[in-house]
N, C-alpha and C positions, 0 to 999 in steps of 0.2 A: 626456645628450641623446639624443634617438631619434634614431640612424641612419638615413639612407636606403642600400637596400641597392643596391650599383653594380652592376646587369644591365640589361639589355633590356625595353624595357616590354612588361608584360603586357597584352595591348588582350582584351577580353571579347566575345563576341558567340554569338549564338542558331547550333547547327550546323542546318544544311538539315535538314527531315523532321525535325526536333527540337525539346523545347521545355526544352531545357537549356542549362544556358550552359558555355561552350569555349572556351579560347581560340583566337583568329583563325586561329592557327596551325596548329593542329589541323584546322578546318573548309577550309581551303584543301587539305590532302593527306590526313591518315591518318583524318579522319574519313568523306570522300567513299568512301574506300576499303572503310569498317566502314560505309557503309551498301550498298554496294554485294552488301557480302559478306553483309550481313542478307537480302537478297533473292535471295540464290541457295537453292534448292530442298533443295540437301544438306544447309545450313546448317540453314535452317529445322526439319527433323526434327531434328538435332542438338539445336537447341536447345529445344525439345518435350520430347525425351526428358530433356534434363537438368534440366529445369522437376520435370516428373515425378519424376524421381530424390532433385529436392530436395525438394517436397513430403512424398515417401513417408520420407524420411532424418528429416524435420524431426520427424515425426509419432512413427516409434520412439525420440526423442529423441538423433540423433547429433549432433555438433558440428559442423554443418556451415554454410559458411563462403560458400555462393551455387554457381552456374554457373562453368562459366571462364570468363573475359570472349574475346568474339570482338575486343574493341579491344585492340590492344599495351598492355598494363600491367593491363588489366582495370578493372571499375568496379565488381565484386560485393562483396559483403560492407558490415560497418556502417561508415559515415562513421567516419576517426581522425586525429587531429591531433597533429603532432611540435613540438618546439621546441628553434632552436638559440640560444644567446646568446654573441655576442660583446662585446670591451669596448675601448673607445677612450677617447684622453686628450685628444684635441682637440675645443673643440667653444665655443658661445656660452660667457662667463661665463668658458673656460678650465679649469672642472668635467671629473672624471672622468667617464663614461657609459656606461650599458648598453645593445645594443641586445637585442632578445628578435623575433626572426624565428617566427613561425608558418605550420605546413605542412597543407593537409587536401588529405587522401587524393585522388588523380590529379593527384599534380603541379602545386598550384593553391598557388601560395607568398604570402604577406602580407611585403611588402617593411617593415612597419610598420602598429605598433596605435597608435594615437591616441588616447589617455585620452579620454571625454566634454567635449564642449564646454559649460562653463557659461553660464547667462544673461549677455546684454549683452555676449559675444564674438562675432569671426567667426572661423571655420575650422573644419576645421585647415587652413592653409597651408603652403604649401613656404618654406624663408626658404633663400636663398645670399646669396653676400655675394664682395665682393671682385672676379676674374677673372673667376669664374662667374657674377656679378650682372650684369655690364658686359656679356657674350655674350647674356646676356638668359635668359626663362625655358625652358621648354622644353615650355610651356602656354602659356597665358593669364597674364598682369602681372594685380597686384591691385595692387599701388600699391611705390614705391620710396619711398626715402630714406637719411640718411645714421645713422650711428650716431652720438648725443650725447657727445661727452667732456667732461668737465667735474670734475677734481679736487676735493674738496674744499679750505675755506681754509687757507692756515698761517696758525697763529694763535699768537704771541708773548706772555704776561706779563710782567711785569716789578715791582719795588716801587722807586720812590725813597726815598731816606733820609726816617727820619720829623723831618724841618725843614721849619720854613718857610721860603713865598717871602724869596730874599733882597734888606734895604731899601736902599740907599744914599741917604747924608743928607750936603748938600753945604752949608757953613759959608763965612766967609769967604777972601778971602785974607791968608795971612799970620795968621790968625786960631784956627790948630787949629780941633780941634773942640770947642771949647766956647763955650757959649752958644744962639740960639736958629739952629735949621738955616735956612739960606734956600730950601733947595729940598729936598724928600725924594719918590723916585722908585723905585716898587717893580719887581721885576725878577721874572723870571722864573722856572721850572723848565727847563736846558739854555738853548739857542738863544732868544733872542724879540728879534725887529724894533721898533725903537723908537728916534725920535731925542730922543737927548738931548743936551744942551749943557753941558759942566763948563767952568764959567771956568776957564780955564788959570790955575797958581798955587794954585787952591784948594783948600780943603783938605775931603776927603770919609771918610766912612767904613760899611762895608757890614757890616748882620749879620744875622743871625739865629737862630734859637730851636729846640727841640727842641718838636716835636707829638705828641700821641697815637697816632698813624696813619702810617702812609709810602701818599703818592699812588700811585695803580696809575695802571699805562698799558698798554695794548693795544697792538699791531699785528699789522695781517695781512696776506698777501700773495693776494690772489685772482687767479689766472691766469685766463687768455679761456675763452671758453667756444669748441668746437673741433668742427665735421663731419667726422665720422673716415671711417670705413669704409663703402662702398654696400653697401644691403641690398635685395635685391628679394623681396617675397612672392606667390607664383606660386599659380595657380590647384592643388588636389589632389583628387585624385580617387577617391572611395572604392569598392575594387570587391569581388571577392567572396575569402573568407579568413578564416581562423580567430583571432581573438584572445580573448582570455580576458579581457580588458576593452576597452571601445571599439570602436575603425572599422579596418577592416583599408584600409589604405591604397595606392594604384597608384605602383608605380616606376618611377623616371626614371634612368639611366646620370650621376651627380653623384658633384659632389668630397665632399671634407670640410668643406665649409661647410651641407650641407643638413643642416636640421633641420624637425622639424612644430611648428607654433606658431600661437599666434592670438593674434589682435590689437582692439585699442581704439581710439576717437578720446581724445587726451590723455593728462595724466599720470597712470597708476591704479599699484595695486599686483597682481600677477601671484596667480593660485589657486595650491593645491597640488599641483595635477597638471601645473603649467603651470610653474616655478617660476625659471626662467632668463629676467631682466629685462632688456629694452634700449628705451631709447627712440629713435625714427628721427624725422628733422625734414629739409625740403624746403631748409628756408634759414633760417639765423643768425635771421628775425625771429620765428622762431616758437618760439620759446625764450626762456624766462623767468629770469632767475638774480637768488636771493634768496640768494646763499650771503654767509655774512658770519663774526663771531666775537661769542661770549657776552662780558660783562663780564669782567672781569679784576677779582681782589682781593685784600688782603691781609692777614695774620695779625700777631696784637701783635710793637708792634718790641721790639728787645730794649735794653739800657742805653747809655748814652754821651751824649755832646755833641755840637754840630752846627759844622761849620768848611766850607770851599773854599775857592775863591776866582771872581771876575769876569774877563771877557776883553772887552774894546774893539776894534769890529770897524768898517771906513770903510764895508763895503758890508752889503747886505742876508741874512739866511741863516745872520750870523757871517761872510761873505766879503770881499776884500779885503783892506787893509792892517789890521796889528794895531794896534790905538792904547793899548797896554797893558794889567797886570792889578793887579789890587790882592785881598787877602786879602780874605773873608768872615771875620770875628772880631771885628769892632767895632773895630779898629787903626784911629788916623789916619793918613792919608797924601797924599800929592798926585802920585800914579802916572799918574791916568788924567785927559786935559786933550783938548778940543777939541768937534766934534761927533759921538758916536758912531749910527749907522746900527742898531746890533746889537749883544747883549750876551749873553753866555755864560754861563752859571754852570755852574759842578762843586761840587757837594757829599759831604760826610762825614758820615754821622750813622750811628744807630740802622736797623740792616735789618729787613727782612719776610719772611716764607715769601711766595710770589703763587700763589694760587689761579684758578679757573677759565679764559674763554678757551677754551671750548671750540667748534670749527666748529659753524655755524649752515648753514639754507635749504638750499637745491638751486637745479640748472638745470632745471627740469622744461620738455616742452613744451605748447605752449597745443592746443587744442582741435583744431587745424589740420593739429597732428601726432602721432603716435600711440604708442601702448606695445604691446611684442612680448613675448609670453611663449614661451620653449619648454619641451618635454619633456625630461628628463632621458635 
């Protein structure tokens, strides 16, 4: 992420009797001073003579390098530009970061180069976040909001044993189980709500089969979607500096939340010179979540037979009092008597590898709220 670099802002302005640019600083004392001294008389020959000097030097071809400047520091010789880089570990994204400060000749520092802004962005802007967002900008506001959180889903496989749903088939009383069933009622995979009635006395029995396949089942857990962090994007202002790509940019005395960035209306995907993404939203409605979980599936089961057993539940969900269990095996029995609410099944069979289940969607936000990209 580009640094902003923590000094005192450089403000630009025209010096008097001048048509350069200075900063402020300079035109309030030491450049009144160097013009003052330009109009003294002595001066003036002085620098006559070393016009002269340099002309005539130039022509026998010495190296020569200008005048000596009558301003503290001078201003002769060819325009040159220095560069320092520093490196930080804080910053958007959590990314390491380079900054790359450029200097041209009289003291005239680029607090930050700003890669080119591409089509259909604005900026570059100042982005702070946090403390410093809350104190406000230290410009002009371009617009606020909070930072999107939103986890992706956890997402669960599973494969149940390759059998099927288990039957129970209820006969008379006193009657075992043979002959023709009077009531046969199919049950479920785990838990399923359902009431049933077993004449008490009677005699039932539950089974079932081994299938080609074992049922996949999904689950996922998608948490809320979450307004983290305040981020404000502040007006930047590009002044004068040397950068070797892009806009030399004006500094502000900032923490380590300021980065240069520009920004979209909605959810887009960030350039490459821009490439630390965040999206900022005013208010929970302006966020969209479509996060969810792929199918789930599973691989051929492997050998064996299918067994459990049933559970008899008085409430709904499997809860309540138990009203007993009877084997999945095709055994008669007369275990389970009254009216049950909820039925359980556990099964044994043939397993699966489970496949897929992989997060789905995003929280993106809608048109209302925007995507931030920064600099690295």
């Amino acid at each position: 992420m580009v640094r902003i670099h923590s000094r005192r802002p450089i403000r630009w302005g025209k010096t008097r009797g001048s048509g350069d640019w200075a900063p402020s600083s300079f035109t309030s004392g030491r450049a009144i001073d160097a013009q003052a001294r330009l109009h003294d008389p002595d001066n003036i020959v002085k620098l006559r003579a070393a016009l002269t000097v340099a002309l005539l030097t130039a022509a026998c071809g010495d190296n020569f390098s200008g005048a000596p400047g009558l301003f503290t520091g001078g201003s002769g010789g060819a325009s040159a530009t220095t560069s320092t880089t520093s490196t930080t570990s804080d910053g958007v994204g959590g990314a390491s970061s380079t900054n790359t400060m450029s200097t041209a000749t009289g003291g005239k520092a680029c607090a930050a180069c700003a890669p080119p802004v591409p089509n259909g962005w604005s900026g570059p802007a100042l982005r702070i976040s946090g403390d410093e967002a809350a104190n406000g900008c230290p410009g002009p506001v371009i617009d606020h909001g909070y930072n999107v959180a939103a986890p992706s889903a956890q997402c669960t496989c599973t494969c149940l044993p390759a059998c099927s749903k288990p039957t129970a088939k209820q006969y008379g009383v006193n009657a075992g189980c043979g002959g023709v069933a009077t009531k046969t009622i199919e049950l479920g995979y785990g838990c399923s709500d359902a009431t049933i009635d077993f004449m008490l006395g009677a005699s039932f029995a539950v089974t079932t089969s081994t299938i080609g396949m074992c049922p996949a089942r999904t689950s996922k857990d998608v948490g809320p979607v979450v307004l983290g962090v305040l981020v404000a994007l502040c007006t930047q202002t590009p002044t004068e500096g040397s950068c070797d790509a892009g806009t030399c940019m004006d500094a502000y005395p900032l923490g380590e939340s300021a980065a240069l960035c520009i920004y979209q209306p909605g959810a887009v995907d960030c350039p490459e010179a821009y490439p630390l993404r965040e999206q900022l939203a005013h208010k929970l409605e302006e966020v969209t979540d479509t996060r969810s979980c792929a199918a789930c599936s599973c691989g051929p089961p492997g050998a064996g037979g299918c067994k459990g057993k049933a559970s008899g539940y008085s409430g709904k969900t499997c809860g309540g009092a138990g009203l007993g269990e009877a084997p999945i095996d095709g055994s008669c029995n007369t275990s389970l008597g009254g009216t049950l609410q909820s039925v359980k099944t556990t099964l044994q069979g043939p397993t699966c590898e489970p496949a897929g289940g992989e997060p789905t969607g995003s929280a993106d936000v809608s048109a209302m709220g925007f995507t931030v990209c920064c600099a690295k």
